[in-house]
N, C-alpha and C positions, 0 to 999 in steps of 0.2 A: 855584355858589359864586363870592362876589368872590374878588379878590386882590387884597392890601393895597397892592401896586403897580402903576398902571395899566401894562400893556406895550403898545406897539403896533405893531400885526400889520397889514402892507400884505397884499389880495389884490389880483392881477391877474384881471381880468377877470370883467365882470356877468353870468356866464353862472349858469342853474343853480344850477351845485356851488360857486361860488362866494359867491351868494349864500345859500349854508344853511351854510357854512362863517362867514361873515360873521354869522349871525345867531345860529351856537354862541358864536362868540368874545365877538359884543355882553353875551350876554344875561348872561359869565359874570364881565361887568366889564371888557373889555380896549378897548383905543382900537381903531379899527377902521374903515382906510381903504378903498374901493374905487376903483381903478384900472379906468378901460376905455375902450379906444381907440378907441371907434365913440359912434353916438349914443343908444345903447337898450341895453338889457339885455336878457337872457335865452339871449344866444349863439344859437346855433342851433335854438333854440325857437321857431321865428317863422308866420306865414302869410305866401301868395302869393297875389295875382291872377292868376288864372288864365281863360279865355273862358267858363271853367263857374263860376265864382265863387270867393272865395277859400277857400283850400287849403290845408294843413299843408306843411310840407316836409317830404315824405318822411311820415314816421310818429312820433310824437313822444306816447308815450306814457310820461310817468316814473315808474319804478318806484326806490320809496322804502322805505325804514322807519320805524314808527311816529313816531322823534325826529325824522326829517328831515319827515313830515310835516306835525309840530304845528308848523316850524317855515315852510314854505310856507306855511301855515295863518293865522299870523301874518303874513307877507310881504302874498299876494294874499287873504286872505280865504278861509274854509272854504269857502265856499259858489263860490267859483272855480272848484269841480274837480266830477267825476266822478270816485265812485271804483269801481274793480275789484280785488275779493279774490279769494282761492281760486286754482281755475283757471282764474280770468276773467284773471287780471291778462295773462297773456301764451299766447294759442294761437295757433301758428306750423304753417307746411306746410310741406312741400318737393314736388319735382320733381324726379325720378332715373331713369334706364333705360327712361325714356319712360313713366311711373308718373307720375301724382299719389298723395301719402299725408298725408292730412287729419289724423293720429293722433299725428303727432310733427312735428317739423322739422331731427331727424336724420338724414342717411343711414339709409335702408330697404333691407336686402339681401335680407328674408321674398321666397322667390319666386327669387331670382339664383341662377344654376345654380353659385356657388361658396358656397351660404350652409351649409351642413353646414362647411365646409371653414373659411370665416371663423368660424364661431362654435366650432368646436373650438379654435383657434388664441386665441382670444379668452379661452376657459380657461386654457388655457397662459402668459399673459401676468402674467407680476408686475410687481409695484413695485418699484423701488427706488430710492436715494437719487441716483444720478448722474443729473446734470443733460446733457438733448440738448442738443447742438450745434447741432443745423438742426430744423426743422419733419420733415423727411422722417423723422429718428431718431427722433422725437418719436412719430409715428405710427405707425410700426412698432410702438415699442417699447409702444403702448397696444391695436392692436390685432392685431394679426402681418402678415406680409408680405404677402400673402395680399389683406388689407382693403385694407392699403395703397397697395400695385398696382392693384388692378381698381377702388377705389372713390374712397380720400378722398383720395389725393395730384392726382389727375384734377382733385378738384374742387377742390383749392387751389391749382393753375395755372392753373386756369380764371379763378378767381375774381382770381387776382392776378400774373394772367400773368408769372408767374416761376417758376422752379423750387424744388422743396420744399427742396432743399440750400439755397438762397441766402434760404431764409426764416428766421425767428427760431420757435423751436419755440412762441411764446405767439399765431403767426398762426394757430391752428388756435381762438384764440378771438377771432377778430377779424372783424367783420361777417356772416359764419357764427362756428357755434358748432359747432365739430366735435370737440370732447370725447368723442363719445359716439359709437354707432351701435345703429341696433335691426335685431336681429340672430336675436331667437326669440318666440314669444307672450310674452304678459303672464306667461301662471301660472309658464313658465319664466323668465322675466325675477325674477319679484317672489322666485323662489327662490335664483337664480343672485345678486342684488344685496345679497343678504345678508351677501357678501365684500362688505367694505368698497373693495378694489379695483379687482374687476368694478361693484359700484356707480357707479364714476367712469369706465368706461368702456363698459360695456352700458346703452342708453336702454331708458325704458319704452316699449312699442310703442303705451301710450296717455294721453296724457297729458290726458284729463277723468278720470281713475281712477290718481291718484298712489298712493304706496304710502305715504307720508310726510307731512309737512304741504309743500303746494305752494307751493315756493320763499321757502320759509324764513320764511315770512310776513310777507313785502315786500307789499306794494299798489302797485295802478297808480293813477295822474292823469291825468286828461284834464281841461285847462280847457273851459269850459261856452262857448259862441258868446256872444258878447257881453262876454266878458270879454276881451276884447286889448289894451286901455290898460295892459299890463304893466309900461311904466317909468313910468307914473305911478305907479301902486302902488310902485312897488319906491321911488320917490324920495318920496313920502308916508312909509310906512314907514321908511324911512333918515332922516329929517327929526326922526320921533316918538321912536327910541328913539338917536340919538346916532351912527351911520354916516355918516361922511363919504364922499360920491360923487361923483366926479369924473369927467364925460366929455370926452369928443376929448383925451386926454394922451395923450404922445407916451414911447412905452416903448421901450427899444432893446437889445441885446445888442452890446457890444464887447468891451473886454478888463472885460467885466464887465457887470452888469445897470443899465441906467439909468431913471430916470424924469421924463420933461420937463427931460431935459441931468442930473441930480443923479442921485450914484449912490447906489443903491436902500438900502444895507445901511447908509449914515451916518443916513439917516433912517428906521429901524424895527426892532423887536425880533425880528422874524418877518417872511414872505413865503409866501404861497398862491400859486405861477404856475397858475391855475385858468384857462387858455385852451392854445391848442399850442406847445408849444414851438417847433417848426418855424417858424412867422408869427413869430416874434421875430428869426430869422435869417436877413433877405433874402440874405444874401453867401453862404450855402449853398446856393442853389436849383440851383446848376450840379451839386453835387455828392451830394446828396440824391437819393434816388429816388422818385420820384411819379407819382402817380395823379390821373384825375379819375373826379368823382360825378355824372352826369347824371339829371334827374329828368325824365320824361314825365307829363301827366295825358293818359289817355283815360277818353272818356266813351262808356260802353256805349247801347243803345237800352230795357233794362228792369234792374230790381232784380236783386243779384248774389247774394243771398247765399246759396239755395239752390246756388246754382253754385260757391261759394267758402265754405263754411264756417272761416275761418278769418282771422286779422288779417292775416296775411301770409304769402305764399310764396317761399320761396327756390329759386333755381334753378339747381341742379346740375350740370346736364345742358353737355357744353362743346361743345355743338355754336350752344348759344343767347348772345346777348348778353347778356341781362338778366340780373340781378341780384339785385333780389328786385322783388315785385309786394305793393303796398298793399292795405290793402280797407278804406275808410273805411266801408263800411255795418255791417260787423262791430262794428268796437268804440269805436266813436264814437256815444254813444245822441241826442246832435243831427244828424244827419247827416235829410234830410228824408224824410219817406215820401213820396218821387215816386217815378216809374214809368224814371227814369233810375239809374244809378250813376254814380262817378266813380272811376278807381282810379292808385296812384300808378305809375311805374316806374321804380325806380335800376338805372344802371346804372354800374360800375365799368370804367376804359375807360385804354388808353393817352391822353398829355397833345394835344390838341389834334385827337382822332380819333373824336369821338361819334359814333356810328352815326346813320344818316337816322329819321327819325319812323315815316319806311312800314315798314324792316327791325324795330323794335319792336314795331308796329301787328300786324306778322304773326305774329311770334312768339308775344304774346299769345291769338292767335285761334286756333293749334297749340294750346295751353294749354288753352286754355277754346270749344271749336269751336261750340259752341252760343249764344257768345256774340256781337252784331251791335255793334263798333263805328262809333259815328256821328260821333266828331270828334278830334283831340289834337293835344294842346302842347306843346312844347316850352321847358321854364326856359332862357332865352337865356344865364345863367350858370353856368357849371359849377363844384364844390368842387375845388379842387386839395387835393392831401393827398398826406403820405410816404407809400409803402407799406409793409410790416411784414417790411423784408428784413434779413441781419444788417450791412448797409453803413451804413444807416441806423441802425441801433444804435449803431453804434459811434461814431458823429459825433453822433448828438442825448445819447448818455451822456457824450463827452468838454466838451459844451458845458453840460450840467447840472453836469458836476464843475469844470467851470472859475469856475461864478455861486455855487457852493458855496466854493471855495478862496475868491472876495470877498467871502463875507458870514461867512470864520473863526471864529469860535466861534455867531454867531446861526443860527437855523436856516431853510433855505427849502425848501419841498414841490414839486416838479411836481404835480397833481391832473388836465393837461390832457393833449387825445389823443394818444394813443404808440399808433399800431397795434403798431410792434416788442413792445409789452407786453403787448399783446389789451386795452388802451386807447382805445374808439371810442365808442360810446354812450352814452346820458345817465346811465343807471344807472352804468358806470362811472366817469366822470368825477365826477357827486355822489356816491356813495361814495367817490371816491379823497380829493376835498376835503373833507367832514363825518371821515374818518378822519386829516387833517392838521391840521382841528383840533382831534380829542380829542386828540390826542399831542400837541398844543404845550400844550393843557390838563394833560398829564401832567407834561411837564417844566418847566411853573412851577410846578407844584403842589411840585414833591421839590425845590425850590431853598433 
């Protein structure tokens, strides 16, 4: 629907969620600026050269619904993507207890001499409306003490080297997704999830045999090789239907949000921050708590996929570096049919302390022993990022409520990553932004 008076809605940042955010608001009649502070769009959706050819970073599969689809769709061309329904769009593994489990990418306790013990206790757990304090509360209180101890707290210091008290209780869905744990068979599982609250907390123990429609029927994207000219598209497209896009502006946070010296809220009806909020605030970096993201590619001697069924594995286990482990032959249908593979590895690290190549190399080959590494690389640059603790809450929420108290009655959305929120991935992020602009769609609609 139009509306009879143009309003106009600044987004920060060509990432994504931004860009389908931009393309709800175009289509619905409203003025519609992009803001981005680098030379290209698509945020974090990019390739890399790498000595085996260029590479994804990391894994970059986005997972959409239907509206945000037709609206990519539009942006780059249908015919840009692969797509993955059902329970293509996303199969994940883990590593736990010196286990692989190709069935889920939850914590697997089938087998753990406390698993009678956990999953009693897991019965006994209700819901209720109080909000955790810490991650640690958080965990207990979904799966009992029990789980918490021997399994999932383990793996979220591991993962974020810090303790589950000094975490924000939404870290249990940030870069892992620890929601859940499988805990008994399917038949028991598919009977036990009948409570809507063990639902939210007992995983299926297989997830190509959902009990449900598979995730809610979202679709994955994979752009197709050959299509990487994405800011061309995006600035082709932006050209055709009326999107004003503006690179290398210069954005800043002081005693308020500014853009290119001018502050933000004299000029726009609205505001999308659809990038992190953290990267706006260099004058916090001393006080912020942060991580880095280091990606490895190795390259195997033969095809992996019998050996890895699966897009990706997590890895639980805190005796290991890594992080999670890629598998581009999985779910990438361009990937080539050579006699080689290529796979990614993140890893999640104190700031200036990436592990050696060789200590990754090995750890991999623990993992997968049958498999012969013949070369890897190192991305010479690392992601610096907050980690998802409640110190960092509390300074990236006083810094949102300060850009908010400047733009007084107009509205602005954060949509960009908040681990403190379990705010990391692309699915997140384009869903945070395409839901900042139905609701600004709501509130001019009832003016």
């Amino acid at each position: 629907m139009a509306f009879k008076q143009r309003k106009k809605v600044t987004i920060l940042g060509a990432s994504i969620g931004g860009l389908v955010s931009a393309a709800e608001l175009a289509a619905s009649g409203f003025d519609v600026t992009i803001i981005e502070k680098g030379k290209s769009v698509g945020g974090l959706y990019s390739k890399v050269k790498t000595p085996f050819g260029e590479q994804e970073l990391g894994m970059h599969v986005l997972y959409v619904n239907q509206n945000q689809f037709s609206h990519l769709s539009e942006i780059f061309g249908k015919d840009s993507f692969h797509i993955l329904s059902g329970t293509q769009v996303d199969i994940g593994s883990c590593e736990n207890f010196g286990h692989k489990f190709f069935n889920s990418h939850y914590p697997n306790v089938i087998g753990h001499h406390f698993q009678e013990k956990i999953l009693q206790q897991l019965k006994e757990t209700v819901s209720d409306n109080k909000k955790s304090l810490n991650a640690r509360e958080e965990i207990i209180k979904r799966f009992g003490k029990t789980a918490a101890t021997e399994v999932v707290n383990p793996i979220l210091e591991t993962l974020w080297k810090t303790k589950t008290e000094l975490l924000t209780p939404d870290a249990i869905h940030c870069f892992f997704d620890l929601r859940r744990i499988v805990a008994c068979t399917k038949r028991e599982a598919d009977t036990l999830k009948t409570d809507e609250w063990l639902d939210r907390v007992l995983a299926n123990p297989d997830q190509l045999r959902p009990k449900g429609t598979a995730y809610d029927g979202r679709i994955g994207l994979i752009f197709k090789k050959g299509h990487n000219n994405i800011s061309e598209r995006v600035s082709t497209w932006a050209q055709e239907i009326g999107v004003e896009l503006k690179f290398e502006s210069e954005v800043l946070i002081d005693d308020g949000l500014y853009i290119d010296n001018l502050p933000a809220h004299e000029n726009t009806d609205a505001c999308i921050v659809a990038l992190p909020l953290h990267n706006l605030v260099p004058a916090l970096a001393n006080e912020l708590d942060q991580l880095e993201l280091s990606i490895y590619y190795l390259q195997t001697s033969e095809k992996i996929s019998d050996e890895f069924p699966a897009y990706y594995l997590l890895s639980h286990s805190s005796n290991f570096k890594t992080s999670r482990i890629v598998n581009y032959d999985s779910y990438d249908p361009d990937t080539p049919d050579v006699g080689s593979s290529v796979i990614a590895v993140e890893v999640i690290h104190e700031l200036d302390n990436a592990p050696p190549q060789e200590e990754i190399v090995s750890e991999v080959e623990l993992l997968f022993p049958s498999l012969n590494m013949q070369e890897s690389y190192q991305l010479p640059k690392s992601l610096k990022f907050c980690s998802p603790t409640i110190n960092n809450s509390r300074i990236l929420d006083s810094v949102s409520q300060q850009i908010k108290h400047n733009f007084v009655d107009k509205p602005i959305y954060f949509s960009g990553m908040r681990t403190d929120k379990g705010v990391f991935f692309s699915h997140h992020t384009i869903g945070a932004a395409y839901e900042a602009a139905l609701d600004y769609k709501r509130r001019v609609a009832q003016d």
